[in-house]
N, C-alpha and C positions, 0 to 999 in steps of 0.2 A: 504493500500500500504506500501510493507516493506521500512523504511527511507534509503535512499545511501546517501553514503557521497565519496569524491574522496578521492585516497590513501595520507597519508601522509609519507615524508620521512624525517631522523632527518638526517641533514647534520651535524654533530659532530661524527656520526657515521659509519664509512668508516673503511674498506670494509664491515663493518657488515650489510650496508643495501644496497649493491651494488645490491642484486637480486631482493630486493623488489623493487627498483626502475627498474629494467630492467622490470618486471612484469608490472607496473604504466603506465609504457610508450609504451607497446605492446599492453594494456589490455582497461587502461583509455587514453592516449595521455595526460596525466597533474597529476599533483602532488601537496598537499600544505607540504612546505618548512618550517621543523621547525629549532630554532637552528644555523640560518646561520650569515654568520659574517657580514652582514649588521647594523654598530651603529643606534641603535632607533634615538639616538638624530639625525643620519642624517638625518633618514627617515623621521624624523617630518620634520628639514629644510627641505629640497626638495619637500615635498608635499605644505608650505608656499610659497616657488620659483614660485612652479607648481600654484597656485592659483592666486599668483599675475600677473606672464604672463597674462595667458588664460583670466582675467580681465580688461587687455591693452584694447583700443581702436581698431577696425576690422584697422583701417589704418595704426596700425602701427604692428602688428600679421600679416600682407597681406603682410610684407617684408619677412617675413618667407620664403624664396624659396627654390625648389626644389633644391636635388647636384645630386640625382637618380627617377625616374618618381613617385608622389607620395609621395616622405620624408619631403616636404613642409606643409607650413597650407593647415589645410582643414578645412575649413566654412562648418556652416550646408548647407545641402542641400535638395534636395528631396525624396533621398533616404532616407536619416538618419537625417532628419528633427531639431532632438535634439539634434545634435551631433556636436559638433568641435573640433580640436587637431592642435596643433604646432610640428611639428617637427625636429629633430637635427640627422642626419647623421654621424655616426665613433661617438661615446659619448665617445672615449679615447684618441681621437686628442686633442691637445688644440689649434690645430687651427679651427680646425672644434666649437668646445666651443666656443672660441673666437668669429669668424664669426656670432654662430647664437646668441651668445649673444649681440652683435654690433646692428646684426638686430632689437633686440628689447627695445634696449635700458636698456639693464640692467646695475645694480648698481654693484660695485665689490663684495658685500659680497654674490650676488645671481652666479656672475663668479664665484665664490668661490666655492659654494655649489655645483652646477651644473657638476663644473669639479672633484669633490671629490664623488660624488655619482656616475657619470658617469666611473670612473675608477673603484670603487667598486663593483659597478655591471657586466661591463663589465668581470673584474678577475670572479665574482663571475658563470657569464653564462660559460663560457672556463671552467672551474673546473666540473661544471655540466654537459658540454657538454662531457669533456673525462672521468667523473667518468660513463657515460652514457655508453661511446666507450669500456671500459675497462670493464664493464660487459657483455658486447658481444661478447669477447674476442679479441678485438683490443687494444694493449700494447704500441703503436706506441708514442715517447715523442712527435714528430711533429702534431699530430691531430688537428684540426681546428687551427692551427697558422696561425695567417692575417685576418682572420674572422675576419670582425667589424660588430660592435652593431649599432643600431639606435632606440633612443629614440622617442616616440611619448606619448607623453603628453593631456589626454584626459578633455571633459567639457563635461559633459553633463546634456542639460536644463530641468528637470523635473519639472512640475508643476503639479496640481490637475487635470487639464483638460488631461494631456498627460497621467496618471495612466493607466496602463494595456496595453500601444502602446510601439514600441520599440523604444529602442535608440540606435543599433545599429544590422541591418540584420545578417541572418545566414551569419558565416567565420569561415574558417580555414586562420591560418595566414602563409605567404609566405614564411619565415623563417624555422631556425632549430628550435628554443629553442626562446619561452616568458618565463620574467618574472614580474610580474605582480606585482607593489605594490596599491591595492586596496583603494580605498576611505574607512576612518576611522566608517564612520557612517549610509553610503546609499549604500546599495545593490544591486544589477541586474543583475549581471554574472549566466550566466547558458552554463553548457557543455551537450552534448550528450553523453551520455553513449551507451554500446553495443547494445541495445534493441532502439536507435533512440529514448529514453525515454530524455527530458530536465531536469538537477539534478542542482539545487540553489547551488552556490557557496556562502554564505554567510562569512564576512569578520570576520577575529579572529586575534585580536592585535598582533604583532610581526611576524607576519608570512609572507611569502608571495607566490604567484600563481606561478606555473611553468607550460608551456602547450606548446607542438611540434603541428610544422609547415609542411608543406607541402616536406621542402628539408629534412625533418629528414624522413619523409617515400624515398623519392629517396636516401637520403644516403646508409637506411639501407635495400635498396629493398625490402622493402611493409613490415616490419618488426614492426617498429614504427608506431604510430595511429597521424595522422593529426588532433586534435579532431576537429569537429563542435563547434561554441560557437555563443553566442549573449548576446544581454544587452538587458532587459526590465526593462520599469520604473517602479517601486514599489512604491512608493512616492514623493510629491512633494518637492523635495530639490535637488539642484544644485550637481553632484558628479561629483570630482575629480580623476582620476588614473593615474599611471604613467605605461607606459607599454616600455619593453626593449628586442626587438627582439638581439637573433645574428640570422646573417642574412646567410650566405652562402660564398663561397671563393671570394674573392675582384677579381681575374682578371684570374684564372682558373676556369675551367669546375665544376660543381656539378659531381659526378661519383660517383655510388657504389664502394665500395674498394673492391679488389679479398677477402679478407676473408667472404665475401657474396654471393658469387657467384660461383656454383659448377653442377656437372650434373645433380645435382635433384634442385638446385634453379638456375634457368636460369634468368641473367641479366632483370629487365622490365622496363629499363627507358634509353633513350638514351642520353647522355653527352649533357649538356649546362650550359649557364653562369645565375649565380643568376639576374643579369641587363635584360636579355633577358627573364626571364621567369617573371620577373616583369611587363614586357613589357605584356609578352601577358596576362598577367591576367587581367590589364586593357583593352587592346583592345580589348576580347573577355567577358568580364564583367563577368567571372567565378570567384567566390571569394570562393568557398566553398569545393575547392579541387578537382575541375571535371576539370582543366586545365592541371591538372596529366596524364589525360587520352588521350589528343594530344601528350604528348610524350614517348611513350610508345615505345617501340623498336616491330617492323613491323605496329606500327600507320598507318591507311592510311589517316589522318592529317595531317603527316609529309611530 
């Protein structure tokens, strides 16, 4: 079997790798990030942060609440047995920081951390997202302004008995743009590629995951790939990620922009809010991008 690997793009190099990245994101839905302005030494803080939470006691991580359906702790469950995550709403607010660092009792130097990666990131996803826009030929200086991020911060229980089971079911994730800072040392990221074939993400120091969501295919009308993804456990040790959605516009409509939309490509999604479609992916328990398919413009769902 020939080895695939997902594309990589050297973010130092703009516009020189503007098409390969349009390509990445039509072709694969994900991309690994070289070169980006992410300080390692943050990275290491924040994965420390990230470890210390997730090792709090369930009663005081169960303050975690939701601010959108879903952006709260999630304890394992039955679905995803091995799996739990914290998470933080708007990662650029500092009230939003604030609050969920209140929640769990953290020390200032983890407020610290948490609001200085969180800004990072967030700059870093908006750059990605219109270096994205601007290869499809959208020039607009307003593109995703207001968009916020949300943080979710994963744990997942690996032991010897759980080898070869997963730790987290097929998903496409609800957002425009993941990015993905991966566990240093334990592996289990796999994406679908075009052939519905599962390709090992395996972790390479400094770098980090980039993979579109479900509003990057409605933004760009079916243009962008939603990829499939999951986690399976490869070995028995605890692995930590940090995963950083931007999410979709704060209090308007999802809409393809008229620069997609023409008499040979006919609009195929009808206008709604990122909170409502959050909504129905829980209620109808579609996690894998078939939620797309209720709102399709002449839907008889709709």
């Amino acid at each position: 079997m020939m080895n695939k690997n997902i594309p990589s793009i050297d973010a130092s190099d703009f516009p020189g790798e503007s098409e390969k990245l349009r390509k990445a994101c039509e072709e694969w839905g994900c991309f690994r990030l070289l070169n980006h302005n992410i300080p390692s030494a943050l990275m290491l803080e924040m994965k420390d942060v990230v470890r210390s939470l997730l090792d709090l006691p369930i009663e005081l991580k169960s303050r975690n609440a939701d601010v959108i359906t879903g952006s709260g702790y999630k304890p394992t469950n039955q679905a995803n047995p091995l799996y739990e995550a914290l998470g933080l709403y708007d990662v650029a607010s500092s009230q939003a920081v604030e609050t969920f660092c209140s929640q769990l009792d953290a020390s200032l130097h983890q407020r610290e951390v948490i609001s200085k990666y969180g800004k990072a990131i967030h700059e870093l996803a908006l750059d990605l997202a219109r270096k994205l826009g601007e290869s499809m030929g959208i020039l607009r200086n307003d593109l995703f302004e207001g968009w916020p991020s949300q943080f979710r911060i994963n744990k997942y229980h690996f032991t010897s008995e759980t080898v070869g089971s997963s730790g987290v079911q097929i998903h496409t994730d609800s957002g425009f743009l993941t990015i993905l800072q991966d566990d240093d040392n334990v592996n289990g990221l796999e994406v679908m590629d075009g052939s519905g074939e599962f390709i090992p993400v395996d972790h390479q120091p400094g770098t980090l995951l980039v993979n579109l969501g479900d509003i990057a295919t409605v933004w760009s009308n079916g243009r962008l790939l939603n990829v499939k993804h999951r986690v399976q456990c490869k070995q028995a040790a605890i692995r930590y990620t940090i995963a950083s959605f931007l999410l979709g516009p704060r209090d308007s409509a999802v809409e393809t922009p008229p620069e997609f939309v023409d008499p040979q490509n006919a609009r195929l999604y009808l206008p709604f809010t990122f909170n409502d479609y959050r909504e129905l992916r829980f209620k109808t328990k579609l996690q894998a991008g078939e939620a797309l398919e209720l709102l399709r413009v002449n839907s008889r769902h709709i």
